[in-house]
C-alpha positions in Angstrom: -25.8 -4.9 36.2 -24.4 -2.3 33.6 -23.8 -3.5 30.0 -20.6 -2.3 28.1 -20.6 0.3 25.9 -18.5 1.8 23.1 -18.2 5.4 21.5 -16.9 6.2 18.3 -16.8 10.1 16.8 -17.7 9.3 13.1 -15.9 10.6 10.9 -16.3 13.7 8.9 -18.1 12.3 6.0 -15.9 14.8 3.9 -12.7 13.4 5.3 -13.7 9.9 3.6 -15.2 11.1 0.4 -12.9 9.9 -3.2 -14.1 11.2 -6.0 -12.9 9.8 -9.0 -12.4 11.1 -12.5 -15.8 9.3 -13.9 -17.9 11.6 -10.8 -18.2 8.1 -9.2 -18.0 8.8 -5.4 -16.4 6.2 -2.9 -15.6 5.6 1.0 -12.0 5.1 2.0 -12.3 3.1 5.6 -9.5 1.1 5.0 -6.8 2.8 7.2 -8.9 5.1 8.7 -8.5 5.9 12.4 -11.8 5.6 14.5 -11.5 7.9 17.9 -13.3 5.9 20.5 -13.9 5.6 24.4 -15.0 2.5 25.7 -16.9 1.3 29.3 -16.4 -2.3 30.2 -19.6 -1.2 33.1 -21.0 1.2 31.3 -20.0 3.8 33.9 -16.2 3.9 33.5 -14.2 4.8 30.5 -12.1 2.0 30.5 -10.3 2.6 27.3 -9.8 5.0 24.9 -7.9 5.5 22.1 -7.8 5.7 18.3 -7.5 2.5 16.1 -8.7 1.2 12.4 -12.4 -0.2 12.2 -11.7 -3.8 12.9 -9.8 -3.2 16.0 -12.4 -1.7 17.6 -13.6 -3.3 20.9 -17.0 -5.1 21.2 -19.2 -3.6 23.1 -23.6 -4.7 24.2 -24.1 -1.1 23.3 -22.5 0.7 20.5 -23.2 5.0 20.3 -22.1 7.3 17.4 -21.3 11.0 17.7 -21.5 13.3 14.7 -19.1 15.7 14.1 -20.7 19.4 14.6 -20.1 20.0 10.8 -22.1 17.4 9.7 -24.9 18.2 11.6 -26.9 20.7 10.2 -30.3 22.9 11.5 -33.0 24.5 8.8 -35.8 26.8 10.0 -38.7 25.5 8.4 -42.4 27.6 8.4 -45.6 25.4 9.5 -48.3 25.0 7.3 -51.7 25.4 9.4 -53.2 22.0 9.9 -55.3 21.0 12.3 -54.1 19.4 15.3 -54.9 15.8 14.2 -53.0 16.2 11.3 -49.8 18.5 13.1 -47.9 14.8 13.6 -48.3 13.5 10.0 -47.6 17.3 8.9 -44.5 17.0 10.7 -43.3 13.5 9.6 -43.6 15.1 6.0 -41.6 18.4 7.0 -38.5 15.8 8.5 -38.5 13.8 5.2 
């Protein structure tokens, strides 16, 4: 049996930034809309639709999308290591 599922774009973490005058930085959610598509089988959109944060629907399974501008790719060089180490080597590389 499928299990529901809900998809929200998240916001552009610009869009909610506040910076006030003492450099303190806050998150405005209140009154921000939340785009969304939701599967009651988890094959089906069976809603869709934009709404504030609390009116989202419930869902067993809840997926986030980033927006392409937050999302951001660095070319990064690999020290030699040897292959027992290449895993830890690039744990420390993500970080």
């Amino acid at each position: 049996m499928s299990k529901s599922i809900l998809i929200v774009a998240l916001p552009d973490g610009k869009a909610l930034l506040n910076q006030e005058e003492n450099n303190e930085i806050h998150i405005e959610w209140d009154g921000y809309l939340w785009t969304y598509l939701y599967s009651a089988n988890g094959v089906e959109v069976t809603e869709s639709g934009e709404c504030v944060l609390c009116d989202l629907p419930s869902a067993e399974k809840t997926v986030g999308i980033l927006m392409p501008e937050d999302v951001a790719w660095h070319r990064v060089l690999l020290p030699n290591a040897p292959p027992t180490r290449l895993k830890a080597v690039l744990f420390g590389l993500l970080e």
